[in-house]
N, C-alpha and C positions, 0 to 999 in steps of 0.2 A: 435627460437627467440620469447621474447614476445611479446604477441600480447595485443598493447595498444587500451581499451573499448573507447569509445566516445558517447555522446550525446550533443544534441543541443536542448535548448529551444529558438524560436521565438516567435513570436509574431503579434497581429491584428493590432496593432498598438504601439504607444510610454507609457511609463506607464502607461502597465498593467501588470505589476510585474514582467517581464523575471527575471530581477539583482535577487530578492528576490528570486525567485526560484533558479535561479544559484546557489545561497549563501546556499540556502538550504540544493540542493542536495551535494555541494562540504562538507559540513560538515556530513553530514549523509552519505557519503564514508569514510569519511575520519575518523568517530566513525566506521566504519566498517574492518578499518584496512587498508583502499586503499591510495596507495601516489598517491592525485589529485591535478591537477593543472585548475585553469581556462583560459581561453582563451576569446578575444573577438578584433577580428581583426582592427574591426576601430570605435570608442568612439568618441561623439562627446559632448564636458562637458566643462563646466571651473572651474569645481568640482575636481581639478586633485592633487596629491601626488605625494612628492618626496621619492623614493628609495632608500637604502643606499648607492648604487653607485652614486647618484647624479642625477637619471633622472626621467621624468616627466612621470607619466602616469594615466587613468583613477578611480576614486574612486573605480568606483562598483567591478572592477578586484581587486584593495586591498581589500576590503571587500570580496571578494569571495578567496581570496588567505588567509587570515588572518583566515576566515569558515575552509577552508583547510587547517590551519595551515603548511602552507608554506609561506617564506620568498616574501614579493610582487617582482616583478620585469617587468621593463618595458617589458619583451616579450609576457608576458597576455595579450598585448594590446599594443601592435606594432603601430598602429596609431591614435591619439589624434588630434581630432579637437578642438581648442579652439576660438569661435565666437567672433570678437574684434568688430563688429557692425551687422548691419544687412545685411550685403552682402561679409563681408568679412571675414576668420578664419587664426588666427595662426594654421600654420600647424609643429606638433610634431610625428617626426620618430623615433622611436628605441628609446623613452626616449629624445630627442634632438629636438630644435626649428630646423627646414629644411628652413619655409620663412612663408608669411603671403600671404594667396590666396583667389582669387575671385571662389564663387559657379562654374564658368564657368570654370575657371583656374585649377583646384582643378579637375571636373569631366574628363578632358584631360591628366590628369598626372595621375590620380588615374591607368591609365591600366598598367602603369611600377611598381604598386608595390605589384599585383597577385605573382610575382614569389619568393619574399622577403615575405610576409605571407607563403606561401607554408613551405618556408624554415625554416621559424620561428616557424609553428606552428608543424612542425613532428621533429623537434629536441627537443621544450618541451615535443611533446607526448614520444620520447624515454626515457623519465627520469620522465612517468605517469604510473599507473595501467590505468587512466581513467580522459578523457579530458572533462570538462562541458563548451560549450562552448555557446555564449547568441549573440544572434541577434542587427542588431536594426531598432526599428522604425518597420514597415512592410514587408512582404517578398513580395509582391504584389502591389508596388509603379511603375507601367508598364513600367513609363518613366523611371524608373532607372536603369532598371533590366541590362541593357546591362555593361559588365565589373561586373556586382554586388560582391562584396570581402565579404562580412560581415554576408546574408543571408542563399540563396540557392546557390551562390557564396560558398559563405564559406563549407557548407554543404559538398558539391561536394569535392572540396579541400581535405575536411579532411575524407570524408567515412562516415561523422556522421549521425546517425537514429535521425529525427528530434521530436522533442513533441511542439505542437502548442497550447499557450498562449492568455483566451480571457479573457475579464475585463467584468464580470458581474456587479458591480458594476455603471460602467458611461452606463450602459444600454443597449439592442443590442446583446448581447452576441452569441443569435446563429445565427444573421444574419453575422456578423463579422464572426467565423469561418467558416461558412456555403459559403459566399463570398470570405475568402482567399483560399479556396479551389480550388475555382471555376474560379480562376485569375492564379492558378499555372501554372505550364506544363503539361501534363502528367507526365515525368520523376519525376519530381519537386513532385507531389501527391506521388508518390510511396515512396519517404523517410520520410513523415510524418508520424510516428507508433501510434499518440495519441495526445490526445487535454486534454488539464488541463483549466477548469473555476475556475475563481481568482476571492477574492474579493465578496465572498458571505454572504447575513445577506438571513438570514429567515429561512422557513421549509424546509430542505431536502426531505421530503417524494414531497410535490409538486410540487419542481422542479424535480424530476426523470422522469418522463413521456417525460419531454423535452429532457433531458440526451438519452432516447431511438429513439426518434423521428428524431434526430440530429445523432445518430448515424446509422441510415436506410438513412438518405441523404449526408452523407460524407463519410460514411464505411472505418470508423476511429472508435476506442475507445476512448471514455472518460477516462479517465486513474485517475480523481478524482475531487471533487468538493471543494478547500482550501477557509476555511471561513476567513471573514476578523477579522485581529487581530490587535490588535498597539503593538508596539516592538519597542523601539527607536535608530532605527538602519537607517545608512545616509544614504543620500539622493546621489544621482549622479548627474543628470540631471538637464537642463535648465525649466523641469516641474517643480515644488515644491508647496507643498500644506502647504501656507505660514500660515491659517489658523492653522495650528495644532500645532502653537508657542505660542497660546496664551489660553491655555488651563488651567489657574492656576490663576486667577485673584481676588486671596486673599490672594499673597504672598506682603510680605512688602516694598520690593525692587522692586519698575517699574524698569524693562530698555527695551529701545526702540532701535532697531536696524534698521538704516538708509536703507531703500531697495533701492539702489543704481541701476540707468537703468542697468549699464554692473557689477554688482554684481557675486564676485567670491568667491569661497572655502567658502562657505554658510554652510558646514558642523564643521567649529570653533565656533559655538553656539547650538552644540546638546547637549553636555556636562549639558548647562547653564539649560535644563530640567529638571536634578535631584536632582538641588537645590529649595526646598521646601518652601521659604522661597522669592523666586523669580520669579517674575510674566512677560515676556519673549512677548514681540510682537513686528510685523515687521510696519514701517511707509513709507508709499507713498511719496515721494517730495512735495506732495502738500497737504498733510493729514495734519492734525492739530496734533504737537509734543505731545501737553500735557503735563504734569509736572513729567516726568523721573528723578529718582534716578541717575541712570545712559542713557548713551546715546553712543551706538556704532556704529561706521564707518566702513564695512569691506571693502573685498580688492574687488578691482574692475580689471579688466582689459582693461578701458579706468577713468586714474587717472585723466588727464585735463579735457575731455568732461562732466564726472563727476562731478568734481568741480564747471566748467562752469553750470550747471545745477542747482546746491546746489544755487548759487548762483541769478541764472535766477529765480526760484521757490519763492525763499527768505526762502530756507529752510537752508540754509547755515547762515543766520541772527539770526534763533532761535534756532538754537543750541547754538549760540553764547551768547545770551540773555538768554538761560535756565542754562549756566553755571555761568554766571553771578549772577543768581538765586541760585546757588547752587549743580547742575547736574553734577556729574560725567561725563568724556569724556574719552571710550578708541578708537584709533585708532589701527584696524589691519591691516600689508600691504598699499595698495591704500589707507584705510583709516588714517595712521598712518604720510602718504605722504601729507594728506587731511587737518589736523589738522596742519602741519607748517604754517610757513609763507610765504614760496614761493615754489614753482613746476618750473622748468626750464628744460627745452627740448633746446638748442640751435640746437643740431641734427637733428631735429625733430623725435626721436627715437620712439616717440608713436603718434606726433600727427602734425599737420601741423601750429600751433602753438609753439611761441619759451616759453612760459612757460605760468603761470597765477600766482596770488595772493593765498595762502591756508587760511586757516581760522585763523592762526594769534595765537590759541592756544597753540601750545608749540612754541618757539623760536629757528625754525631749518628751512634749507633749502635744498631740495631733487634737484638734478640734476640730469636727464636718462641718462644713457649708453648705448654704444651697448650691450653690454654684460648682459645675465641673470644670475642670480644668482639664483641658484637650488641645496639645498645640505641639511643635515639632521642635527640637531644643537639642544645640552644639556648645561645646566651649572646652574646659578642660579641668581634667579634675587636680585638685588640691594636693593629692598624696604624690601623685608619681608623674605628674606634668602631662599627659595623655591627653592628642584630642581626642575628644567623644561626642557623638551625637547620636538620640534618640529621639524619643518621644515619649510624653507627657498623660496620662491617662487617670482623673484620682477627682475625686470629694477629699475634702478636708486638706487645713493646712498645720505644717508642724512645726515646732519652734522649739528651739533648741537651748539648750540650760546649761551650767557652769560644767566643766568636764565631757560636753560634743563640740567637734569642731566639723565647719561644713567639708562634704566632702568634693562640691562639684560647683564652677563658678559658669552658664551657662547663659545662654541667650535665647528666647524664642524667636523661631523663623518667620512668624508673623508679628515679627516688627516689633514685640515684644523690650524692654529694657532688660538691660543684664543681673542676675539676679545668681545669690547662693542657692543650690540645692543638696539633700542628703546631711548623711553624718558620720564621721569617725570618732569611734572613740579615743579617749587619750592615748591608750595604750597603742590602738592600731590593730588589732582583732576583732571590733565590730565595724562591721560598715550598712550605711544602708542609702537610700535613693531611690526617688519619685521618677528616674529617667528608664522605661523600659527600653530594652536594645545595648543595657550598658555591656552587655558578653559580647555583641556584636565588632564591635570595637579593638582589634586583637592587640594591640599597643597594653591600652590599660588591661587585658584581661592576660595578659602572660606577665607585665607586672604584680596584677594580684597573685597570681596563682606562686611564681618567685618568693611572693613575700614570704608564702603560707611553705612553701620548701624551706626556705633561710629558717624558718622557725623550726624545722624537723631536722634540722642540720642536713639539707640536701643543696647541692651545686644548683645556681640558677642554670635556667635553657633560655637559648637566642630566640628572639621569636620569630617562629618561619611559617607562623600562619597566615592569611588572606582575611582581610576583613571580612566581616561575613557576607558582605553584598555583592562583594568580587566572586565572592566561593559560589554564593546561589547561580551566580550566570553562568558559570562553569556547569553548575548542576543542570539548569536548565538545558543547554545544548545535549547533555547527554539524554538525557529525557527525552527529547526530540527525536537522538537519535535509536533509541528503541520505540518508540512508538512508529515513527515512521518505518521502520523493517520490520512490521508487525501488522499492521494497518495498511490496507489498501488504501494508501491516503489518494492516488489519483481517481476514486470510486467516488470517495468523500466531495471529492472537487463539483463529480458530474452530480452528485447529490442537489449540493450548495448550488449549481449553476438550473436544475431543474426546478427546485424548490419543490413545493408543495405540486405542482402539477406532474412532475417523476412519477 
């Protein structure tokens, strides 16, 4: 029988690179000729992706299945928290909304689904050379440790020789490793084979002294010191360093994207990076808009309370009053919900609230359902002929009134009939749509962005961009190839090839 390799990267704490190294190592196996799959038992993001079966699951796992060049699927990540406030998360099993639970509620039910990970995660290793599988958060959170599924939990489960993850960068670096050590168990120490420092600027010769010192106090190897690089490759998490959106501010085209409190799928504006030509930053509710070309809403997963806010803030006024001025408006998702004229919940399907007022922009009205809609969706849009294809992620549905016209004629990939999505207004300055990934698509998003020049009286540009999925694989190989010049990746191998007895 073969006998399927595994490793596990954890980590000192929350972003300090596990996903990126996951993503790494899955693609540098998987140039090696290995069929890898990633793993990562419970995700906790509102960063999440639909499947081509239809179901929900965490970014960083498509991203590290995509490295892998494997098809994503919800079993990489069997369970998905998605946070609808601050004490409460949707909770997503096997790809599927299960219910929506309190931190308290959630920690009591999490012990019934140790034996459903087990299950999940050695039926994808049967169909693996080699399982990468990523942490999260800390393996040394003490109040949590009991039931733990995801860490040393996880570990355990799967046999995996773990490598431990610190962020030299936000500082601390060997007290962080030096301390998750020293919180483990005994057992718990013994499956750690190596420590990788992430996130390095300076001289290597001077940090080596530390490298030896650190490893006479944890009697662990350092296994490699990865400098920091930029790569524009997504983001997962409820951390994001919002800062690195506005990195181009001599491009012609402002647009400002509303940083919404419950802000979701933040990853439909990475795309908007490698337009040259576009100068890309995120705005606070109560920051001062400024004078945007364009102006985008995305998708939130509290559509009313959001709006309520937009509104409370009086940031919801000057969107209104910058279009009025001349600003392009798209809405995506939550945002696209944001931009009609009314929101209605009679259900109360998201909020305790039987609707509110939206911003009056396009002339459509959104009512929740029980029912979510999750499915993967291509066709082409209405304005500028463009094929597009995304994905679908939303409660409620929205219908549209005398003066919106649809803006996207699509098809779901699960067999789905063809159907209108979105809306433009008459004039052709609002636009909105239920298709996350529509930036992706470089056809239609250098049409938009044209449109929004012709309106400033600027010369259209040819588009000489790569759709965004062409771009990522490009990223990926680079990836690989710093981490591999970095990482004793043949050290890694003998790891994975001794397992737990190393």
């Amino acid at each position: 029988m073969k006998k399927t390799k595994s490793i596990m990267v954890q980590g000192t704490g929350s972003s300090v690179g596990k996903s990126l190294l996951c993503t790494a190592l899955c693609r540098i196996f998987a140039q090696d000729g290995y069929r890898v799959n990633p793993f990562k038992s419970q995700n906790m993001s509102n960063n999440s992706y639909i499947t081509a079966e239809g179901h929900e699951m965490g970014r960083a796992q498509v991203m590290q299945a995509e490295a892998a060049r494997q098809v994503p699927r919800a079993v990489m990540n069997p369970i998905l928290l998605k946070p609808s406030s601050d004490q409460k998360s949707q909770v997503v099993i096997k790809g599927k909304v299960l219910d929506t639970m309190g931190a308290g509620e959630y920690f009591d039910y999490k012990v019934h689904l140790k034996d459903m990970i087990r299950e999940i995660y050695y039926d994808l290793a049967a169909e693996s050379d080699i399982m990468v599988i990523e942490g999260a958060g800390s393996p040394v959170e003490i109040n949590l440790k009991q039931d733990d599924l995801v860490n040393m939990g996880m570990a355990k489960i799967a046999r995996a020789p773990v490598v431990l993850a610190g962020d030299i960068d936000r500082g601390g670096v060997f007290a962080s490793l030096a301390g998750t050590m020293l919180l483990l168990d005994d057992d718990e120490k013994r499956m750690v084979k190596g420590v990788v420092i992430n996130k390095f600027r300076g001289s290597l010769d001077i940090l080596k002294p530390g490298l030896v010192m650190l490893e006479d106090i944890i009697h662990v190897p350092v296994l490699g010191v990865v400098p920091y690089f930029h790569l524009n490759l997504e983001d997962e998490d409820s951390v994001t360093d919002w800062s690195k959106f506005s990195d181009r501010p001599q491009g012609e085209i402002n647009i400002a994207i509303i940083k919404l409190p419950h802000i979701s799928n933040f990853t439909d504006f990475n795309p908007l990076k490698l337009y040259e030509d576009v100068n890309l930053r995120f705005v606070d509710l109560e920051e001062d808009l400024g004078n945007p070309d364009i102006i985008i809403i995305p998708g939130t997963k509290s559509t009313i309370s959001d709006m309520e806010l937009l509104k409370r803030t009086g940031m919801g006024e000057k969107i209104i009053s910058r279009h009025q001025k001349g600003s392009f408006v798209f809405g995506i998702c939550g945002g696209y919900q944001i931009i009609g004229r009314e929101i209605s919940d009679p259900d109360h399907v998201e909020s305790s609230k039987d609707g509110t007022a939206g911003l009056g922009l396009i002339q459509a009205v959104t009512t929740f359902k029980g029912t979510k809609t999750t499915t993967l969706a291509e066709g082409e849009d209405q304005v500028f002929h463009s094929r597009v294809k995304g994905y679908e992620i939303h409660m409620g549905e929205t219908v549209l009134e005398e003066g919106a016209f649809s803006l996207l004629k699509i098809r779901s990939q699960q067999g789905g009939r063809e159907k209108m999505d979105g809306a433009v207004s008459e004039d052709g300055t609002v636009f909105g749509t239920y298709l996350h990934g529509i930036f992706d698509n470089s056809s239609f998003t250098r049409n938009f962005i044209n449109r929004v020049r012709k309106a400033k009286n600027l010369p259209p540009l040819p588009n000489t961009i790569p759709d965004y999925w062409q771009y990522k694989d490009e990223q990926y190989d680079k990836l690989a190839d710093v981490v591999r010049e970095n990482l004793d990746i043949d050290k890694i191998y003998r790891i994975m090839e001794a397992g737990l007895n190393g």
